[in-house]
DODREN-523951 format. One line per 3 residues: their letters; for each residue x, y, z of C-alpha. Coordinates in nm, 2 decimals, m for minus. Example, Ala and Ser with C-alpha at 12.3 -4.5 7.8 and 13.67 -1.06 7.14 Angstrom:
as> 1.23/m0.45/0.78  1.37/m0.11/0.71
END
This chain:
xxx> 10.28/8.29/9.91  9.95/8.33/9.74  9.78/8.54/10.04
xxx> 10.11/8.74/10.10  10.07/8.86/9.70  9.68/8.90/9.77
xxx> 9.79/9.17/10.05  10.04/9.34/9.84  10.34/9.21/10.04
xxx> 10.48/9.05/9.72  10.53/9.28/9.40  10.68/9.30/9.08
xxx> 10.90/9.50/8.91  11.30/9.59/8.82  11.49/9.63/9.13
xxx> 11.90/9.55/9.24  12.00/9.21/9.36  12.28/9.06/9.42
xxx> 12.34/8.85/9.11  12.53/8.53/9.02  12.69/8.56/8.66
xxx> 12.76/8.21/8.66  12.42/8.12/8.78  12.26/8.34/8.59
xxx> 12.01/8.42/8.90  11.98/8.61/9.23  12.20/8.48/9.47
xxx> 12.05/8.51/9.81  12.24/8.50/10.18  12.17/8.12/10.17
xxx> 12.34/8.08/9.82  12.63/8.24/9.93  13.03/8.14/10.09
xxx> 13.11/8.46/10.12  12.91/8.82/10.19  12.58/8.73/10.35
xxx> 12.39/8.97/10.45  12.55/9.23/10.20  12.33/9.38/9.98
xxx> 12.36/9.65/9.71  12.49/10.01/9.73  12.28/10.24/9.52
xxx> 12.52/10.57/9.41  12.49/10.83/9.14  12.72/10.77/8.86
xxx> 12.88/11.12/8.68  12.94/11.15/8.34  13.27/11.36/8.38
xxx> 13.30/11.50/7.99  13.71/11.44/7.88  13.77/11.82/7.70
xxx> 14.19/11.78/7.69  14.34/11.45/7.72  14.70/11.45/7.96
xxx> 15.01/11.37/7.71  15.02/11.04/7.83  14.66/10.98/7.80
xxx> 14.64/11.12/7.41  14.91/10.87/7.31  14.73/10.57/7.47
xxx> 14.40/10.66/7.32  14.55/10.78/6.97  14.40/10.58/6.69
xxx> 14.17/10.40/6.90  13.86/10.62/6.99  13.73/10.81/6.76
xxx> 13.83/11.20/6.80  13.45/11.28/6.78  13.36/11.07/7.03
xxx> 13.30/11.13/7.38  13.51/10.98/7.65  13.36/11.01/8.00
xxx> 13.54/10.94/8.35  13.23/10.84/8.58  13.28/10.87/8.98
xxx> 13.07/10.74/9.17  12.91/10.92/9.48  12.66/10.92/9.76
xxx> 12.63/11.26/9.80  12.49/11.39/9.50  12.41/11.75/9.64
xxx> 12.74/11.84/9.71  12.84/11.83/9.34  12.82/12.19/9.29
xxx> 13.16/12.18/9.52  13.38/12.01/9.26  13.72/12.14/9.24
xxx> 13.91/11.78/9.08  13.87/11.45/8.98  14.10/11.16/9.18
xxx> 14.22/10.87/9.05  14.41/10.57/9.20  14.77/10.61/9.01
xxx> 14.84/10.25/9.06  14.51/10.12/9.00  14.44/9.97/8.60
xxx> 14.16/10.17/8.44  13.94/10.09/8.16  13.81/10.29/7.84
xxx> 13.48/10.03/7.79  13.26/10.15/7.45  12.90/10.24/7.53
xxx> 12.84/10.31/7.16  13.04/10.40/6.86  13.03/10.78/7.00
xxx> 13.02/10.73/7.39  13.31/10.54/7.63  13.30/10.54/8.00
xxx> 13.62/10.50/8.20  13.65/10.30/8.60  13.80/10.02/8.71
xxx> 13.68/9.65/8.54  13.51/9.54/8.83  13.24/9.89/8.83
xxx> 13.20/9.80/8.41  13.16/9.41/8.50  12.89/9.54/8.77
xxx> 12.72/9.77/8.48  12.69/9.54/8.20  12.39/9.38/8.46
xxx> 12.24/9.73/8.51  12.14/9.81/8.13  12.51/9.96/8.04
xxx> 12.76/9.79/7.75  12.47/9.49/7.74  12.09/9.49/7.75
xxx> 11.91/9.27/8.02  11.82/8.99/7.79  12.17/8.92/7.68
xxx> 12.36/8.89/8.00  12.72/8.82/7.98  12.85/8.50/8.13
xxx> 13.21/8.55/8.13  13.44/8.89/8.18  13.62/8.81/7.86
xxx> 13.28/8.93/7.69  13.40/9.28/7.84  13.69/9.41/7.71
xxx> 13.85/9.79/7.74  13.97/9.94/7.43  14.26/10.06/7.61
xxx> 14.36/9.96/7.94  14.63/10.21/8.17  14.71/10.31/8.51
xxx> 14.53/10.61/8.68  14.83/10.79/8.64  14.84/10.81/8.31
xxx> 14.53/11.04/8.32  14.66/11.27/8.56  14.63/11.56/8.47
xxx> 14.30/11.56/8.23  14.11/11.85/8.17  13.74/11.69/8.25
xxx> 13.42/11.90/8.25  13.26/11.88/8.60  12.85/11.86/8.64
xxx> 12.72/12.12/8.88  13.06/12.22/8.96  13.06/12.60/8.99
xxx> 13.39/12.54/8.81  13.27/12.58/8.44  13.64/12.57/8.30
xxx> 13.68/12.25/8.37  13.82/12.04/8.65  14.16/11.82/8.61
xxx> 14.25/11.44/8.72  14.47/11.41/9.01  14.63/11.17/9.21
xxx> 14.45/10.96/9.51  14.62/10.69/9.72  14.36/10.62/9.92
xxx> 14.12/10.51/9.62  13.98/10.18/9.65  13.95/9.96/9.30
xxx> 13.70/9.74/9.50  13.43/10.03/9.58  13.23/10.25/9.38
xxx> 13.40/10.29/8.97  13.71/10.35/9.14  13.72/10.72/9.01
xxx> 13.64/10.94/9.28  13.47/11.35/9.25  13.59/11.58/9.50
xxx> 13.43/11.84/9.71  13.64/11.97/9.96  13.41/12.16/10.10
xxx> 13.19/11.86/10.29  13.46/11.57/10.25  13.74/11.54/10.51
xxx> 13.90/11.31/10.28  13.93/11.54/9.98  13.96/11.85/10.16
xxx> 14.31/11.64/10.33  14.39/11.55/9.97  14.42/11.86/9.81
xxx> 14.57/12.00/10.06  14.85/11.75/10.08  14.87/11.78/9.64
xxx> 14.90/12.14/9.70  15.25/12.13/9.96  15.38/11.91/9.72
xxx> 15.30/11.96/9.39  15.61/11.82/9.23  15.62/11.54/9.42
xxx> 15.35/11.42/9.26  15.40/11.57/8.91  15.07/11.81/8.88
xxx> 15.08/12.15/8.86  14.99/12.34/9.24  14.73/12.51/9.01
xxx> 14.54/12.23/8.98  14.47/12.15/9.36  14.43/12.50/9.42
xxx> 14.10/12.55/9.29  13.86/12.75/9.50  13.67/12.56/9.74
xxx> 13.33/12.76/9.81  13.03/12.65/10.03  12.76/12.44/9.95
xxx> 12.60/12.33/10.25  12.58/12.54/10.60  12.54/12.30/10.91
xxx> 12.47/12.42/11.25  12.74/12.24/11.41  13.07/12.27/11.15
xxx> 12.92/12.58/10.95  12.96/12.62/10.58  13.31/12.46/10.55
xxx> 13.21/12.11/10.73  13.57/11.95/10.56  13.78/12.18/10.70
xxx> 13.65/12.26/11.04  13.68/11.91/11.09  14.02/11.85/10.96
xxx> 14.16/12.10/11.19  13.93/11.99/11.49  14.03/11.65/11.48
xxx> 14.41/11.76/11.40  14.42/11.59/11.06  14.79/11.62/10.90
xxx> 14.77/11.39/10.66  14.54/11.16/10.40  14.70/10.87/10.60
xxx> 14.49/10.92/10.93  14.30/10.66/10.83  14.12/10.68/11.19
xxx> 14.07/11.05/11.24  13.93/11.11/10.86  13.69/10.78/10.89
xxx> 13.56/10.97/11.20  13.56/11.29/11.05  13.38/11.14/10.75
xxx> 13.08/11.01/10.94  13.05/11.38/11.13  13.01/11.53/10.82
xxx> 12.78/11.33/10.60  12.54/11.31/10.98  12.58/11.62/11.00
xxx> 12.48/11.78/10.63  12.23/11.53/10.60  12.04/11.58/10.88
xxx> 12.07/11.93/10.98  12.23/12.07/10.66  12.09/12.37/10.41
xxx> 12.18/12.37/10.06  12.34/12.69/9.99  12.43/12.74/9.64
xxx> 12.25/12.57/9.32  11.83/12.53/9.22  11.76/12.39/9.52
xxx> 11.93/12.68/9.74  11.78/12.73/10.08  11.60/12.37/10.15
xxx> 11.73/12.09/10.39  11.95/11.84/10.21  11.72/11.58/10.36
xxx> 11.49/11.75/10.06  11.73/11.82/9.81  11.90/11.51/9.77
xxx> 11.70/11.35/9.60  11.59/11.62/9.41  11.89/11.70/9.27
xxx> 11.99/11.34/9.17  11.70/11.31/8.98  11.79/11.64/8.81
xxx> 12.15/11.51/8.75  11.99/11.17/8.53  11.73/11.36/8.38
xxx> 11.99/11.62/8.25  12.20/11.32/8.11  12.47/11.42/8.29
xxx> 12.47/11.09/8.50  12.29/10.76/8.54  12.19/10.53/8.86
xxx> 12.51/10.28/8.93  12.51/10.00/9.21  12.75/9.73/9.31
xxx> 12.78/9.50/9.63  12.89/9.68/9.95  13.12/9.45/10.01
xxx> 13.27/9.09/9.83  12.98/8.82/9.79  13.11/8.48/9.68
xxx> 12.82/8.23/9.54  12.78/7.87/9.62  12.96/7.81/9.24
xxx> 13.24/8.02/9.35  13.13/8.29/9.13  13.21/8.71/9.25
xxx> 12.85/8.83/9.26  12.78/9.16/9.05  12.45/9.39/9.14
xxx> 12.17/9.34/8.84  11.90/9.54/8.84  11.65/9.29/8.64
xxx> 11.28/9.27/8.74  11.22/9.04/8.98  10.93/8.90/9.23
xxx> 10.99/9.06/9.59  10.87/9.11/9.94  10.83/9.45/9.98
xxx> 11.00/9.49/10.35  11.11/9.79/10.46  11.04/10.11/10.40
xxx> 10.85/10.13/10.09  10.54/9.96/10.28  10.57/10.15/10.62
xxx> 10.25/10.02/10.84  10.40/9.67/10.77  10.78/9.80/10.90
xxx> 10.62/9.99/11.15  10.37/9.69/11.29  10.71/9.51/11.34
xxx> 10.90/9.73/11.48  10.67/9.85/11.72  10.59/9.48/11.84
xxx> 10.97/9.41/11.92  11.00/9.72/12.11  10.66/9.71/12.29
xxx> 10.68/9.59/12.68  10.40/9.37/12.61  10.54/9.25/12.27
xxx> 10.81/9.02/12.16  11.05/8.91/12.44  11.39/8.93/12.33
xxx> 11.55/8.84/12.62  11.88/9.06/12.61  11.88/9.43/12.49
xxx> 12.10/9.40/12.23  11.94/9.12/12.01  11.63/9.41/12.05
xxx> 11.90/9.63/11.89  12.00/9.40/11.61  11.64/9.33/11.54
xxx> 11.59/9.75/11.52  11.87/9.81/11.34  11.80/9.53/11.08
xxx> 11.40/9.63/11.06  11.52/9.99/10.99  11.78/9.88/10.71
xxx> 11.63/9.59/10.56  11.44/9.68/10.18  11.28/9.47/9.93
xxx> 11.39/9.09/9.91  11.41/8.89/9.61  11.20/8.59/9.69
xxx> 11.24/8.40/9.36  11.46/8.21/9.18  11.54/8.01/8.83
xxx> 11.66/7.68/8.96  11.78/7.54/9.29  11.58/7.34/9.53
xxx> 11.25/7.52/9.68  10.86/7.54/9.59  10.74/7.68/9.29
xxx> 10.60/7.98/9.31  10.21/7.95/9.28  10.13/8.23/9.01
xxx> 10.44/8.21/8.79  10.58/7.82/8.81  10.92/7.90/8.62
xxx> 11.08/8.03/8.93  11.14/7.88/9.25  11.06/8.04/9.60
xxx> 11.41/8.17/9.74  11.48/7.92/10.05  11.50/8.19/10.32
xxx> 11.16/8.34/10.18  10.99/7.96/10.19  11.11/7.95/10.53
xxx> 10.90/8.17/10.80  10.59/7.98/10.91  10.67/7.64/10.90
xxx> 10.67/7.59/11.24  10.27/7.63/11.21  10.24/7.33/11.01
xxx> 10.41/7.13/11.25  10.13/7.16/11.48  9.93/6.95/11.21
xxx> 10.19/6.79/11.02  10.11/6.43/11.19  9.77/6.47/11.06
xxx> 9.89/6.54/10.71  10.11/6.23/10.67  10.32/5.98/10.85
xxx> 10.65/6.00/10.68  10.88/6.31/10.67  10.89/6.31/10.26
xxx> 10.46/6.36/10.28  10.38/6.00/10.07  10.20/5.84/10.31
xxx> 9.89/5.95/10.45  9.85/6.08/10.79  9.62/6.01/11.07
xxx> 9.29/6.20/10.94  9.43/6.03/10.62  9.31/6.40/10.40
xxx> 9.46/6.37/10.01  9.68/6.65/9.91  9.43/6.80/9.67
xxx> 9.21/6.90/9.95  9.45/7.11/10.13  9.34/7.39/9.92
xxx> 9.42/7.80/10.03  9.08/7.79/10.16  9.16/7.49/10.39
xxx> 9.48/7.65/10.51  9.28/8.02/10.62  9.04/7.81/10.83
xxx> 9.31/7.61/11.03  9.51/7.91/11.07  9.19/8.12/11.20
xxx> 9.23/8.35/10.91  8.84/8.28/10.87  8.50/8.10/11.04
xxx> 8.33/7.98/10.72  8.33/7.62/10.78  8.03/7.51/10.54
xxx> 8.20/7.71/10.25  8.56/7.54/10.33  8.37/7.18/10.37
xxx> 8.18/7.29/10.05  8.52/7.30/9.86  8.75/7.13/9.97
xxx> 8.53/6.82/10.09  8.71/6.73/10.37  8.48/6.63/10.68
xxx> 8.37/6.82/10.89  8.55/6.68/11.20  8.84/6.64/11.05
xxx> 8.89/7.01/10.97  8.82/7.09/11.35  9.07/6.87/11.49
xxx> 9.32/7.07/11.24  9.24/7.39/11.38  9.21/7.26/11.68
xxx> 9.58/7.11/11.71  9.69/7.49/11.53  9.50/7.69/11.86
xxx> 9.67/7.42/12.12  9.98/7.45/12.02  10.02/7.77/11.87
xxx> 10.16/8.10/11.94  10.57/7.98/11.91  10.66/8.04/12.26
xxx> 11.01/8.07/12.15  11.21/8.08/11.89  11.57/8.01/11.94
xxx> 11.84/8.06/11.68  12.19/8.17/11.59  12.25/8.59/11.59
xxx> 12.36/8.57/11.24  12.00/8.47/11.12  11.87/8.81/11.27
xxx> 11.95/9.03/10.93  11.74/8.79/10.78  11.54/8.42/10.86
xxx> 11.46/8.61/11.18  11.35/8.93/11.05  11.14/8.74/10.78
xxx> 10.99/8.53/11.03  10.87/8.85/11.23  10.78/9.01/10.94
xxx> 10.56/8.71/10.81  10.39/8.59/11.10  10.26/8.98/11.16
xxx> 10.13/8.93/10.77  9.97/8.68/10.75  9.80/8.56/11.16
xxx> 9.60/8.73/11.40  9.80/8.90/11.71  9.71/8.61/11.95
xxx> 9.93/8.41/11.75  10.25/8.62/11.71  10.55/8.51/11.80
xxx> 10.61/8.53/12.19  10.97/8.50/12.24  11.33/8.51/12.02
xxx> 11.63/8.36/12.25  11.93/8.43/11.99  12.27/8.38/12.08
xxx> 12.66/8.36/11.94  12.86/8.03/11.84  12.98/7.75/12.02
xxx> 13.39/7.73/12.07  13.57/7.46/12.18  13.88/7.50/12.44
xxx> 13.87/7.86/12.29  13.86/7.79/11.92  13.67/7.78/11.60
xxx> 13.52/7.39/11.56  13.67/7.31/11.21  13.68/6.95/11.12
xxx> 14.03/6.99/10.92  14.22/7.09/11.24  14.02/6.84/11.48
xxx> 13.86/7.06/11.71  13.49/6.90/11.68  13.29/6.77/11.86
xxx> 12.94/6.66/11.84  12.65/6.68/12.11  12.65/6.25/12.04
xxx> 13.02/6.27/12.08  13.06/6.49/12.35  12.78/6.25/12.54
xxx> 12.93/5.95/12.51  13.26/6.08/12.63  13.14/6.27/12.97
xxx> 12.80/6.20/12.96  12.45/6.37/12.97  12.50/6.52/13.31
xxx> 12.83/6.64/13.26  12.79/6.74/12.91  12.46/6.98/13.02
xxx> 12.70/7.11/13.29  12.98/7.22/13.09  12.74/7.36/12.80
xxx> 12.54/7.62/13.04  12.87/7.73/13.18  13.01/7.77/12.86
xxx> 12.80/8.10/12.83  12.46/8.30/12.74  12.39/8.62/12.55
xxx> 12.51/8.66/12.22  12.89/8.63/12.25  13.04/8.33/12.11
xxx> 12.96/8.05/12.43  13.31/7.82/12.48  13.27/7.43/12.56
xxx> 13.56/7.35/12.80  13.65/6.98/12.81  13.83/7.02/13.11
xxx> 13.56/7.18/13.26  13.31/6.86/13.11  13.60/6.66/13.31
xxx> 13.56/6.87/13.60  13.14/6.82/13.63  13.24/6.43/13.62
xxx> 13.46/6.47/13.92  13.21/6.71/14.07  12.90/6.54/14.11
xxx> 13.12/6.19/14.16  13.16/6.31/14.46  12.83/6.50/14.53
xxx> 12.68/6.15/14.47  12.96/5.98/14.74  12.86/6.29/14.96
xxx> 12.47/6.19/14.98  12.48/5.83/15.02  12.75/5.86/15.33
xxx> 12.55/6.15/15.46  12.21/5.90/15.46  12.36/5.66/15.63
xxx> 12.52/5.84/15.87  12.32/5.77/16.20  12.38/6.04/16.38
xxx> 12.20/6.27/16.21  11.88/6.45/16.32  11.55/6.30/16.30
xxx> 11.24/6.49/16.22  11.11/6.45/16.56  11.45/6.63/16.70
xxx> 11.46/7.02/16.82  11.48/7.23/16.48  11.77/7.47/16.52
xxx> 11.86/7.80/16.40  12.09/7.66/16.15  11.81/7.42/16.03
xxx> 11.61/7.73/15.95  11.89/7.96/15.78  11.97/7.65/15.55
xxx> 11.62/7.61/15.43  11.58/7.96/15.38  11.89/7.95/15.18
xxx> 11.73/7.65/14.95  11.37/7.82/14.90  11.57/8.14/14.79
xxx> 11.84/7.95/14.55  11.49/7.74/14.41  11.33/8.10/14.29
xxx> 11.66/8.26/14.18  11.78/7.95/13.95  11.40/7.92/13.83
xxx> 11.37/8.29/13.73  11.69/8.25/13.59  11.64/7.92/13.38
xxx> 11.29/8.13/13.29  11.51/8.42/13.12  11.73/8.19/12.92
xxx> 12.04/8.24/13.18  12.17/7.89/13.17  12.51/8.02/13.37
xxx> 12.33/8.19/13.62  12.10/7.93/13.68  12.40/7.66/13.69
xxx> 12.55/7.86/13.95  12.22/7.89/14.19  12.12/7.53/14.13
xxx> 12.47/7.40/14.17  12.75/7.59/14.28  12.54/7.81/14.55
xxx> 12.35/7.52/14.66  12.67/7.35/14.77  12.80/7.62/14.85
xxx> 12.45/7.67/15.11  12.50/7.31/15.19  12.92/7.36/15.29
xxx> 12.78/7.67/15.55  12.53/7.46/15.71  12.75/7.13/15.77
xxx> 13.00/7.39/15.90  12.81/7.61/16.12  12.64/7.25/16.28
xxx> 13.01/7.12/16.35  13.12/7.43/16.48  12.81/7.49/16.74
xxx> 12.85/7.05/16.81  12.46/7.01/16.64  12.45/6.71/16.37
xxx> 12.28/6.80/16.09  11.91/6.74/15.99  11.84/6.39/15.83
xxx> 11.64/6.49/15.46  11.26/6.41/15.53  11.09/6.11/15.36
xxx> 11.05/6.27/15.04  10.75/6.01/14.97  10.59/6.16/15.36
xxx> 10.71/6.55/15.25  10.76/6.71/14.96  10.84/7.06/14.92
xxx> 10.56/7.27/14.68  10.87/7.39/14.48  10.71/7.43/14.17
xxx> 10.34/7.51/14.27  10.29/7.74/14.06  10.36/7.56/13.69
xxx> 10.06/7.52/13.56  10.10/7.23/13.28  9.82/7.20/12.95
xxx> 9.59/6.88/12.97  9.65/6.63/12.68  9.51/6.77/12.34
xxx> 9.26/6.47/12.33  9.04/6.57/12.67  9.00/6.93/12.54
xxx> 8.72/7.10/12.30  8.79/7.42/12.11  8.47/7.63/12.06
xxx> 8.53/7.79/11.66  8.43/8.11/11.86  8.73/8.23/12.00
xxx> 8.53/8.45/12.26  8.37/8.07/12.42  8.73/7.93/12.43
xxx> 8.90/7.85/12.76  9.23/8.00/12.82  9.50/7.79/12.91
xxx> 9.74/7.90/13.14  10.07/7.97/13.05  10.34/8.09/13.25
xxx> 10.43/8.47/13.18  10.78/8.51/13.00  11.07/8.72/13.19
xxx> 11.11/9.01/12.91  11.42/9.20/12.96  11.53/9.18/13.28
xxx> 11.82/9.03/13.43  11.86/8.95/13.86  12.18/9.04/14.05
xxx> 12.24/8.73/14.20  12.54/8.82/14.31  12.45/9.11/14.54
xxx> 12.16/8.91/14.66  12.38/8.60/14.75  12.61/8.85/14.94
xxx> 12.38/9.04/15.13  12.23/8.68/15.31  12.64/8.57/15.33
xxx> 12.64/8.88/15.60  12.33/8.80/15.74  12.48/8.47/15.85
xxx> 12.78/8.58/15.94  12.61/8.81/16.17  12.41/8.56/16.31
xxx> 12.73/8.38/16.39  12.92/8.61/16.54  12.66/8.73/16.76
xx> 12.45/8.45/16.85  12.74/8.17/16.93
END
């Protein structure tokens, strides 16, 4: 941690988090039941100026906001340049709404849930005097959206100066955003399908057709939808209604790509740039005016450990500053996952995940009040966050037997070194951050022997050949563990290798311990045994869909290699079989071919993490070899070939594995230049064999042969 901080990885300052009321700290993936991996959603909030309450609304307010006050509705939105588009203002009519008191002069209205998230983002409370409990939060009125409808509101940007009304949305969600939601039907399908619905029937809905008739002029021009991107797409995509939940989700994601990418502001101070400019520009221009404020809240539920609904604080906070706010780091990553000479992912799309994840993933809270964890060096009050203390502890096991003898770290290991001399300085030497021996003996005073064999054991073991793990960890212990590695060692001793891959289902279902489908590796052992049990969990499946353990299929491999084994001992003792010093015929030959081909296809397979594939050459094809040749030799009246001594001849199968010499007969020169290179097999990276059309190719061969020969 200190040397991460020393390279500007870790920072201070006020940032979003997920946030534990209850807990009254970050709450991190790790800390969580429900929502990992969500983070925050960062929107603009509006401050939507009430200038003529609805009848309903005056009677609910009447006597308890002051009539020189002012009332605000605040939408939230990700699409702050469009604002100059406004024609309305949608509430949910079912959905309960708050009036919550900024000061004696301001109230904001939204949903509970959007003031709850607030009071943690410097609004109703300050960020000393969080609020533990939502009863510290209470509306001074509380009503359905529909008893707004039909509010005269004054609309920021909106070209619209009158004022804008409230109107009716049945598609508003009370779980995203404030629950109050502008429109601009000009570059949303959604509200572009909603007026026009309000509009046909008017008095269905009990507004005036006035009100949803309000002119809808262009903001942005796109290359692809023109100045009108709502509409063109409504009418491509046959949109009837503000039910086609399908077709508008689509539509949605075609439009924001589209404006945001390739779109030109047409209206407003920043007229004539790309949005990709102005977006930013004119949100800052919206807070700065006053006429709105940054709002965030989770993306999606998040559930603590305590059971608590997690709100988004924005508090300062120690961080690592992933992502893009410290690009050569992001793009060091990224470029080492993706390069063919990088990190070996095994299948494409845990490469995707990883991209996808490195390109998303911003700055991570890596502290925290209380829970279990280290302290953090510079500022003891807070603990390091366990999926930040997590990342290079795989290095220290290449010295941990020196360190101590025990796994709680009381009792001294073999070079028998006392805790206070594993200082930073000691750490950078065994890790080949630096060659300054004398200065590290000078201050630490450990000998000088025992520091080598430390660094020694580090440069014999280390890089991590592979690192295998669950897919969920990629969004984040994964991603950290890239990231951090990269930081903090040289590039000889990056990472070589992630194998990830999905859960493990039994018969076809979720394990869960309450409904009895569980079982454990000991269990599943001692009920088919090792053999069987290794069978039945490569065949259960590789890559990252959810592998399924088949009992029957354990049951199976018993029966299987029962009779394998029955096979073998008769066909030993059977006396009629070829000797060595017999003719060798052309069966003989196919058969071995067969065997040295099956060898190299299950061994590049078991190389690239295939564990089916290489079940099925090692196994199933072998038998499958063996079957043909016992056939073909009863067909053509020729007894098989007796096995050779294995003691007189033994088969260079595996030549070419080169295996390291035991740690004790080898010296590491500090000089990494005078070092000898052990050799290491080279990983398979990204490429899968077709067994299949291999296998069927040398089926015709032989089939040939037969036909043509006998």
């Amino acid at each position: 941690m200190n040397r991460l901080k020393e390279l500007n990885k870790i920072l201070y300052g006020k940032r979003y988090t997920i946030y534990s009321p209850k807990d009254g700290q970050p709450c991190m993936d790790h800390d969580r039941t429900k929502g990992e991996g969500v983070g925050p959603t960062e929107y603009t909030a509006l401050k939507l100026k009430v200038k003529e309450w609805s009848p309903e609304a005056r009677k609910a307010v009447e006597g308890k906001i002051a009539a020189d006050a002012a009332v605000y509705f605040v939408p939230a939105t990700l699409r702050p340049e469009t604002m100059y588009g406004q024609t309305c203002c949608f509430v949910g009519p079912s959905i309960k709404y708050g009036v919550f008191k900024v000061s004696d002069k301001e109230y904001y209205i939204c949903t509970k849930r959007a003031a709850w998230n607030m009071c943690f983002q410097g609004i109703f409370f300050d960020i000393d005097h969080f609020p533990q409990d939502q009863a510290e939060l209470e509306p001074v009125v509380e009503v359905p959206g529909s008893v707004f409808v039909g509010t005269l509101i004054n609309a920021p940007l909106s070209v619209h100066t009158e004022g804008v009304r409230i109107l009716p949305m049945e598609t508003v969600l009370a779980t995203k955003g404030t629950g109050v939601v502008t429109c601009v039907p000009s570059d949303s399908p959604d509200d572009y399908a909603t007026v026009r619905e309000l509009a046909k029937k008017a008095e269905y809905y009990k507004i005036k057709k006035e009100w949803a008739e309000l002119e809808i002029i262009p903001v942005l021009e796109t290359p692809a939808y023109g100045k009108l991107a709502a509409k063109h797409l409504v009418e491509q995509l046959k949109i009837n209604s503000p039910k086609d939940d399908k077709q508008l989700a689509e539509a949605k994601d075609l439009a924001y790509k589209e404006g945001f990418y390739n779109g030109t502001m047409l209206v407003g101070e920043f007229k004539g740039e790309k949005v990709q400019e102005a977006k930013e520009k004119v949100r800052q221009s919206i807070i700065q005016s006053g006429d709105g404020f940054r709002f965030a809240d989770p993306s999606a539920e998040v559930i603590s450990r305590s059971a608590d609904e997690c709100v988004v604080a924005y508090i300062p906070q120690w961080f690592l500053n992933y992502g893009e706010n410290d690009k050569e780091w992001q793009n060091t990553v990224l470029e080492y996952v993706t390069a063919k000479d990088g990190l070996n992912t095994y299948v494409q799309e845990t490469e995707n995940q990883f991209v996808a994840n490195l390109e998303w993933l911003n700055q991570w809270a890596c502290a925290r009040t209380y829970g279990l964890g280290s302290k953090l060096p510079w500022d003891p009050q807070f603990l390091v966050e366990s999926l930040s203390d997590s990342t290079v502890y795989m290095s220290y096991y290449t010295i941990a037997h020196f360190l101590h003898s025990d796994r709680f770290g009381k009792t001294a290991g073999l070079l028998d070194i006392p805790v206070s001399g594993m200082i930073d300085e000691v750490w950078d030497y065994i890790f080949t951050r630096s060659n300054d021996l004398e200065a590290v003996i000078n201050k630490s005073g450990i000998e000088k022997s025992k520091l080598l064999t430390l660094r020694k054991s580090f440069e014999y073991w280390y890089p991590l050949d592979l690192r295998s793990s669950g897919k969920d960890l990629i969004p984040n212990h994964l991603t950290f563990f890239l990231y951090i590695h990269l930081a903090l060692f040289p590039r000889e001793y990056w990472p070589r290798s992630v194998r990830s891959n999905g859960h493990l289902l039994l018969n076809g279902d979720k394990m869960s311990k309450s409904t009895g489908n569980f079982l454990t590796i000991t269990q599943a052992v001692g009920k088919f045994g090792a053999d069987a049990t290794r069978i039945a969990l490569a065949d259960a499946g590789d890559g990252m869909e959810d592998a399924n353990f088949e009992e029957k299929g354990a049951n199976a491999a018993i029966m299987r290699m029962y009779i394998l084994k029955e096979w073998i001992e008769q066909t030993i003792s059977d006396k009629s079989l070829r000797t060595a010093s017999d003719p060798t015929v052309l069966w003989d030959t196919l058969f071995e071919d067969e065997m040295n081909l099956l060898v190299h296809e299950a061994y590049d397979h078991y190389s690239a993490t295939n564990y089916k594939l290489a079940l099925k050459a090692s196994l199933y094809d072998f038998q499958s070899a063996r079957d043909f040749y016992r056939e073909q030799c009863i067909s053509s009246g020729v007894p098989m070939s007796r096995p050779p001594d294995p003691e007189v001849h033994r088969a260079p199968i595996t030549h070419h594995i080169h295996h390291r010499p035991p740690l004790g007969r080898i010296h590491v020169p500090r000089n990494p230049a005078q070092r000898p290179q052990h050799p290491k097999r080279p990983l398979a990276r990204r490429t899968r064999t077709k067994p299949q059309s291999n296998r069927t190719k040398r089926i015709h061969q032989k089939h040939f042969l037969k036909h043509n020969i006998l």
